[in-house]
C-alpha positions as CSV (number, residue, x, y, z in Angstrom):
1,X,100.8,9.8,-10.8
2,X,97.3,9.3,-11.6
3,X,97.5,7.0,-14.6
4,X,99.9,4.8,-12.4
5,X,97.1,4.6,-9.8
6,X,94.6,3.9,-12.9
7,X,96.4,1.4,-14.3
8,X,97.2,-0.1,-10.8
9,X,93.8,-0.8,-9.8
10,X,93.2,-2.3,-13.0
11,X,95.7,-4.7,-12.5
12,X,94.2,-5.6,-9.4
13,X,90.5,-5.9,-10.3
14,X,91.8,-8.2,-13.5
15,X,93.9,-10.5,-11.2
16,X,90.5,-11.1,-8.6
17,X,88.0,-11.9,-11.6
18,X,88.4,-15.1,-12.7
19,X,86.1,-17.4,-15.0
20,X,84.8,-18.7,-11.5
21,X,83.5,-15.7,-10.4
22,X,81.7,-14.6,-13.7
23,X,80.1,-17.5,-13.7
24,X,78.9,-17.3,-9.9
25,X,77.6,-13.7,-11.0
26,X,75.7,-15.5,-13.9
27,X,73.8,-18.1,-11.7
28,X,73.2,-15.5,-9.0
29,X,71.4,-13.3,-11.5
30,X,69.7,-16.3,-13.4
31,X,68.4,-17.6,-10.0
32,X,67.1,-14.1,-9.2
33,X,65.5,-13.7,-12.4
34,X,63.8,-17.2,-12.1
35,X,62.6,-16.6,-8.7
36,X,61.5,-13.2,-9.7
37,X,59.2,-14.6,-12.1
38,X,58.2,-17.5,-10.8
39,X,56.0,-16.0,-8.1
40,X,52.9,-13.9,-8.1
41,X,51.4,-12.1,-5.1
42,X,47.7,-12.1,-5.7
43,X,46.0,-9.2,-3.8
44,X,43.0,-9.4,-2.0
45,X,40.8,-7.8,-4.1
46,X,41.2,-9.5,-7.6
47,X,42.5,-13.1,-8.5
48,X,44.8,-14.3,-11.5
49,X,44.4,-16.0,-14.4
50,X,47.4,-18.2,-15.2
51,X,47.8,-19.2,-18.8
52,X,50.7,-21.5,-20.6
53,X,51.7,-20.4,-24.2
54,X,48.7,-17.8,-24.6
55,X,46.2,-21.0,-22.9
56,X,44.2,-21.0,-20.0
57,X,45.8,-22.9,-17.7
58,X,43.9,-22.0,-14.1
59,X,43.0,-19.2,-11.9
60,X,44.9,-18.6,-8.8
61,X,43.0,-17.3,-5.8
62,X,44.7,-14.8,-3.3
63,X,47.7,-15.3,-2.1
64,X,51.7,-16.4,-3.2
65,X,51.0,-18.6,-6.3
66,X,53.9,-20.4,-8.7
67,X,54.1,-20.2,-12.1
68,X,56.8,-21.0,-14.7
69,X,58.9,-18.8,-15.4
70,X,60.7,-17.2,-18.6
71,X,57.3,-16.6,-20.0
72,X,56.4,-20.1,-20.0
73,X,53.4,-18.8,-18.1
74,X,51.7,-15.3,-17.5
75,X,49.7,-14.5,-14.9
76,X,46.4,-11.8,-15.3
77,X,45.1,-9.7,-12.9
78,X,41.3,-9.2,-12.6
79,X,39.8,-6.9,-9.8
80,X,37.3,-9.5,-8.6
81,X,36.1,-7.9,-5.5
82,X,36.5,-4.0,-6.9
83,X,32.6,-2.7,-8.0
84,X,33.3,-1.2,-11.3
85,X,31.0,1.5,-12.6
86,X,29.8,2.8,-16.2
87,X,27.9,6.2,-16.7
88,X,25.1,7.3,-19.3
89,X,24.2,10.5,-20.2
90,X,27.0,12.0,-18.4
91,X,30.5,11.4,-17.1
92,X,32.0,12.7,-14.5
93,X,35.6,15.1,-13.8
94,X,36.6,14.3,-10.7
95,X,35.3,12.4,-8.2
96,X,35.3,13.2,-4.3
97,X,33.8,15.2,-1.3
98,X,32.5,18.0,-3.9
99,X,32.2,15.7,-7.7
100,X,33.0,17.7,-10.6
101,X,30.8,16.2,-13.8
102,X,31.4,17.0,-17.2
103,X,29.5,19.7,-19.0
104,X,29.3,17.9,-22.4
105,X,26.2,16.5,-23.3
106,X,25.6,12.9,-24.5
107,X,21.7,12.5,-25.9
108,X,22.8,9.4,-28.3
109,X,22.7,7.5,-25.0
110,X,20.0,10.1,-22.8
111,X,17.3,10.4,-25.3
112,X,14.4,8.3,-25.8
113,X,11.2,7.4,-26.6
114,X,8.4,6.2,-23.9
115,X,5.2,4.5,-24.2
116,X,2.8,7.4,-25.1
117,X,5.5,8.7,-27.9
118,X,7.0,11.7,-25.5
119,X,10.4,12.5,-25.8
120,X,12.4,11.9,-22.2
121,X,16.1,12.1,-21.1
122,X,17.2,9.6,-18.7
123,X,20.9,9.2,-17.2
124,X,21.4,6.3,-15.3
125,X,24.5,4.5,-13.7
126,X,25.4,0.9,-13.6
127,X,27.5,-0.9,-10.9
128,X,28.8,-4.4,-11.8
129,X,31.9,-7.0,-10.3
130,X,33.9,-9.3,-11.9
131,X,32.3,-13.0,-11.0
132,X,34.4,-15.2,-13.6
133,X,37.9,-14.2,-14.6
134,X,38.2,-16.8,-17.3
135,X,35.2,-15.2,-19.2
136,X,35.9,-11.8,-18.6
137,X,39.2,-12.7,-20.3
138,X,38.7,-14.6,-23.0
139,X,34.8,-14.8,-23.9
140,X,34.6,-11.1,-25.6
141,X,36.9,-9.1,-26.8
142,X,35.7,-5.5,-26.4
143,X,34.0,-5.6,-23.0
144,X,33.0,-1.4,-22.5
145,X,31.2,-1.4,-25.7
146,X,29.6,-4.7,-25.0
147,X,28.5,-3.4,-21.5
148,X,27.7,-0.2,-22.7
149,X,25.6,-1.4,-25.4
150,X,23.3,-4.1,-23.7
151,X,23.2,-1.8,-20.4
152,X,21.4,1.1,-23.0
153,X,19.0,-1.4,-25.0
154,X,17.6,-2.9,-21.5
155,X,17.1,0.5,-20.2
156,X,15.4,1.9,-24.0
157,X,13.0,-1.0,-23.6
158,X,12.0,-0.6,-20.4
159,X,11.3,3.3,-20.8
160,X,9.6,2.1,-23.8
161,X,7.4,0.2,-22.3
162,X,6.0,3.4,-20.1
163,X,4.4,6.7,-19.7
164,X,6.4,9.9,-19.1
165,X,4.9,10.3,-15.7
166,X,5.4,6.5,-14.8
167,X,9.2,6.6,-15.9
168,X,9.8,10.0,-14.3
169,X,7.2,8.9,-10.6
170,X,5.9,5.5,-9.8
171,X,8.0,3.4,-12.1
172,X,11.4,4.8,-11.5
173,X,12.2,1.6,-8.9
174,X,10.5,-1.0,-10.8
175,X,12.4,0.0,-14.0
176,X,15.7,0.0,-11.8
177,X,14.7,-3.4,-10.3
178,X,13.8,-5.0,-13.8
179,X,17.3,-3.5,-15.5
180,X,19.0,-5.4,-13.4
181,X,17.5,-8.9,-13.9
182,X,17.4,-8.4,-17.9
183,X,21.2,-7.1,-17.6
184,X,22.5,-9.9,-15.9
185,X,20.3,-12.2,-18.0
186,X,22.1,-10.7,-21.1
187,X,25.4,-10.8,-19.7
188,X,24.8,-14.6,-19.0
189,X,24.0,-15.4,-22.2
190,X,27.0,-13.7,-23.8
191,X,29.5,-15.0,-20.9
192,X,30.5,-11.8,-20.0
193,X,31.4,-13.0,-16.6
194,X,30.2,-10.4,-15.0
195,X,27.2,-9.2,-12.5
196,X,25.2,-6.3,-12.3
197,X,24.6,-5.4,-8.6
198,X,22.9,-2.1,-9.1
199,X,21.1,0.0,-11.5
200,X,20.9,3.7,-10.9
201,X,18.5,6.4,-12.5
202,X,19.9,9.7,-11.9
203,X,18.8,12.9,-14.1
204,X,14.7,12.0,-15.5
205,X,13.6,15.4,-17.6
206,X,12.5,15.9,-20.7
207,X,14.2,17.7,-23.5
208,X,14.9,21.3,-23.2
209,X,12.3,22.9,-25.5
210,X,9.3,21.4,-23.5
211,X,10.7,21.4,-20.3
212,X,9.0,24.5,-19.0
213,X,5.8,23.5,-20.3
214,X,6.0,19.7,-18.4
215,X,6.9,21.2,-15.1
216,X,3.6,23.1,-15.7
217,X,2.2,20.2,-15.9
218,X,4.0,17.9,-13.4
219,X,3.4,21.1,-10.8
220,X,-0.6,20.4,-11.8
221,X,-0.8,16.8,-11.6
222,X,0.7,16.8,-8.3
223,X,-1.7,19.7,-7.2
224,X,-4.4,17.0,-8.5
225,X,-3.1,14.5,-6.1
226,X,-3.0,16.7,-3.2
227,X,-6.8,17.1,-3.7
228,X,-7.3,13.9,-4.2
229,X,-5.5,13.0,-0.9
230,X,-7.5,15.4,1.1
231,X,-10.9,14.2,-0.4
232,X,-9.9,10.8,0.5
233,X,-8.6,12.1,4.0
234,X,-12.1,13.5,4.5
235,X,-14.2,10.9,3.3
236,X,-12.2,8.6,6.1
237,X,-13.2,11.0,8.6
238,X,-16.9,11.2,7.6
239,X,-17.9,8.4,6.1
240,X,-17.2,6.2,9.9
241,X,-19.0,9.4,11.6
242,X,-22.1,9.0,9.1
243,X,-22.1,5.0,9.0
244,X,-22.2,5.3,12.5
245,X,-25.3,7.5,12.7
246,X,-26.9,5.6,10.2
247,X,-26.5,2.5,12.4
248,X,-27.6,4.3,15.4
249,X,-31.0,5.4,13.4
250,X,-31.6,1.6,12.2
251,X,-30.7,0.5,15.8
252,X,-33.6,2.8,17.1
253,X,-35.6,1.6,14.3
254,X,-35.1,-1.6,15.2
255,X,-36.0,-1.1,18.8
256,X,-38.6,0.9,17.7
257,X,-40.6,-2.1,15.4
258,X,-40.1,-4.7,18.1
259,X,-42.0,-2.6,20.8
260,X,-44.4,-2.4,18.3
261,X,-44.6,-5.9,17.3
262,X,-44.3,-6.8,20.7
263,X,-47.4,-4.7,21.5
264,X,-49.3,-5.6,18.9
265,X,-48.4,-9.5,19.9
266,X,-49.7,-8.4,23.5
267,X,-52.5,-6.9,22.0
268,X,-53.5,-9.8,19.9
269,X,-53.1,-12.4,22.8
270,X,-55.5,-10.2,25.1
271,X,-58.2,-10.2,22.3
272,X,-57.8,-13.4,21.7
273,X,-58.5,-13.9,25.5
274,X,-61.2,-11.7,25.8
275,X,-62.5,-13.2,22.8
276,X,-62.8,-16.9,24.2
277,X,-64.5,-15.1,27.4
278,X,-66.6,-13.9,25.1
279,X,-67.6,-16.7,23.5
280,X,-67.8,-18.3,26.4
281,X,-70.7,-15.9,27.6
282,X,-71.5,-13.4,25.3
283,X,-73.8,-10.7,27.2
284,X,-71.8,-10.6,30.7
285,X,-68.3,-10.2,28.3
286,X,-70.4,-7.2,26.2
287,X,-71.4,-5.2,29.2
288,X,-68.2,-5.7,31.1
289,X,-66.5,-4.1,28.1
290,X,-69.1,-1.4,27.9
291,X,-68.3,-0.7,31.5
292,X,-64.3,-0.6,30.8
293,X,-65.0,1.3,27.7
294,X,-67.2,4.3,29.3
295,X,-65.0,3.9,32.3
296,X,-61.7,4.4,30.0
297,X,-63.3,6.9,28.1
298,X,-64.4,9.5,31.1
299,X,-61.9,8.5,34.0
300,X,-59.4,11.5,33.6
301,X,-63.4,14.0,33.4
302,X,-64.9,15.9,36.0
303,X,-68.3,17.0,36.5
304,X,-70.0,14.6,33.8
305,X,-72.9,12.0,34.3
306,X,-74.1,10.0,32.0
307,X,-77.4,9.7,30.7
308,X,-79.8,8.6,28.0
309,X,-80.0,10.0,24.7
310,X,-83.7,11.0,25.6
311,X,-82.9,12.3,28.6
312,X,-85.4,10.5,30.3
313,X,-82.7,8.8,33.2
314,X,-79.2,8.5,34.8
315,X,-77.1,5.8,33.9
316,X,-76.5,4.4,37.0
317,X,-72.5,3.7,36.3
318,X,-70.4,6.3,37.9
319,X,-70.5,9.1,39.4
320,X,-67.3,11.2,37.4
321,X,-67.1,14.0,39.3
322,X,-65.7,12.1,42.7
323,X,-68.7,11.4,44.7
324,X,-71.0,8.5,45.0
325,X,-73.0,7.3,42.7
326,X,-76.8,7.6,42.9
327,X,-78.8,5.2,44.0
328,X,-80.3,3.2,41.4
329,X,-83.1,0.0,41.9
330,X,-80.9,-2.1,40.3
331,X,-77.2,-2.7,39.3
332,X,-78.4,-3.5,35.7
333,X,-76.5,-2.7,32.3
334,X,-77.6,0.4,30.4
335,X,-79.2,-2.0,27.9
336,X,-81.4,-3.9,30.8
337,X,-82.6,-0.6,33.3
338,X,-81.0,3.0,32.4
339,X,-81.2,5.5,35.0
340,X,-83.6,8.3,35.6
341,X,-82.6,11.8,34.4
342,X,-83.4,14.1,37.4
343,X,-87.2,15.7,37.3
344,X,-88.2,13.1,34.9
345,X,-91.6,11.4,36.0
346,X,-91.6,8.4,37.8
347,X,-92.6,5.5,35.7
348,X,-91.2,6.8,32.6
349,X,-90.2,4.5,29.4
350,X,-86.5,3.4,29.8
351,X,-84.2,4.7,27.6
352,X,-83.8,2.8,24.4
353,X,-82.0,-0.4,24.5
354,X,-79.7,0.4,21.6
355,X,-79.6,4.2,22.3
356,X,-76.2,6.1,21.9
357,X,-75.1,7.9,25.2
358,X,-74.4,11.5,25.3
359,X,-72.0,13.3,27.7
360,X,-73.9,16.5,29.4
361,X,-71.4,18.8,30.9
362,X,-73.2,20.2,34.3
């Protein structure tokens, strides 16, 4: 019963394939393979390189491009807009929220050599993109080591070039700045196609054996640099406070020499007056400054006349001690008539004209 069925559907099947229809089924599939690989779907991230027979034929941007098909043409990927990455020093496990690196050591790429012959391990990242497809392609044939290999002589040169402190403090952003000029100098030059869009310095230490021994060291210097910072911090806040006492002394210095020169001008233009009274009239200008003079000299004394060195007369001037002066016969200089000394006789020899004057106290 079953082989009947078997060999009835057979029959069937034979009598509704015909030459036609395998030959329908052939074009179907040949247009479906054609179609198939005639197309590309460029993602938006990368962009194709289309070649014919193995040759560079053009690069097709984002999007549904044509090529010919059966192998005619082939079509290449290349992640234009992806930022691709290559490690030194260290690689890492996993990537993500908590990233897992690798504890094998690589010093053949860490180690080197710095300015001041010091021994210093530096790991460092690079992140580059894909700018020309066609080079990237075609202009070298092993691109990692090519990468790897310019990306660590750039970086040995510029640790080279200086100190241990400088690479591990100060320097660490210039050397990351200059990496990636020269890098994407070098990759120029060897049409690479590529460009370098960051350099990153991770892990700076030195080898294991010293490393003790430079943290020592680091831990002083930046003791030395605290000091420093507070000396300069209190310089700024004296130096103003004593700059601006010294102006104020020079100020009253200042002020201080002009009232004198001022006074000594005043003084110089009175003399210079009284001198061309003088000289105008010589005895009434010398006995109005004696006057002035003995008049300066006893104004602030009480209970003081004035007489002649010989005692012989008053010198009818003033009479200090508040009251009015003695009469006198004449209103004459000391030089002309001196005064009579009380209980001296009358008609005694005036007092020397040149005679000094002597101050009794009563």
């Amino acid at each position: 019963m079953g082989d009947s069925a078997m060999r009835s559907v057979n029959r069937n099947l034979s009598s509704k394939i015909t030459p036609v229809t395998v030959l329908l089924a052939i074009a179907a599939i040949a247009v479906l393979i054609i179609f198939s690989t005639s197309f590309i779907v460029v993602d938006q991230t990368e962009k194709a390189v289309i070649t014919t027979f193995g040759k560079y034929t053009k690069t097709a941007e984002p999007g549904l491009t044509f090529k010919i098909p059966f192998g005619i043409q082939q079509a290449y990927h290349v992640k234009t807009e992806v930022v691709q990455a290559e490690q030194f020093g260290f690689r890492t496990d996993k990537a993500g929220v908590v990233t897992q690196y690798s504890s094998k050591e690589y010093p053949e790429e860490s180690t080197m050599l710095t300015g001041d012959l010091n021994i210093i391990d530096v790991e460092w990242i690079i992140q580059y993109k894909i700018v020309d497809p066609k080079a990237w392609l075609f202009n070298v044939s092993d691109k990692p080591k090519t990468i790897r290999d310019i990306s660590q002589s750039v970086v040995n040169l510029l640790v080279g070039d200086r100190t241990i402190l400088g690479v591990i403090g100060p320097e660490r952003t210039a050397i990351q700045e200059e990496a990636v000029q020269m890098m994407n100098d070098k990759f120029n030059e060897f049409g690479l196609g590529i460009r370098v869009t960051q350099v990153q310095l991770q892990n700076i230490v030195p080898p294991k054996g010293v490393q003790d021994a430079f943290e020592d060291v680091n831990k002083a210097i930046q003791d030395m640099n605290r000091l420093v910072n507070e000396g300069k911090e209190s310089y700024n806040s004296e130096i103003p406070k004593a700059q601006g006492q010294a102006d104020q002394v020079r100020q009253v210095a200042e002020g201080y020499a002009s009232e004198r020169v001022n006074r000594a001008k005043g003084d110089v233009a009175r003399f210079n007056s009284v001198y061309a009274e003088y000289a105008k009239a010589p005895e009434v200008t010398k006995q109005r400054l004696y006057y002035e003079m003995m008049e300066d000299v006893f104004k602030d004394a009480t209970g003081v006349e004035l007489i002649d060195k010989h005692l012989s007369n008053f010198i009818p001037l003033k009479n200090i001690g508040g009251g009015a002066a003695p009469a006198a016969p004449s209103a004459v200089p000391p030089a002309a008539t001196p005064a009579v000394a009380p209980g001296a006789a009358p008609g005694a020899a005036p007092a020397d004209q040149g005679s000094d004057t002597k101050g009794a106290a009563q």
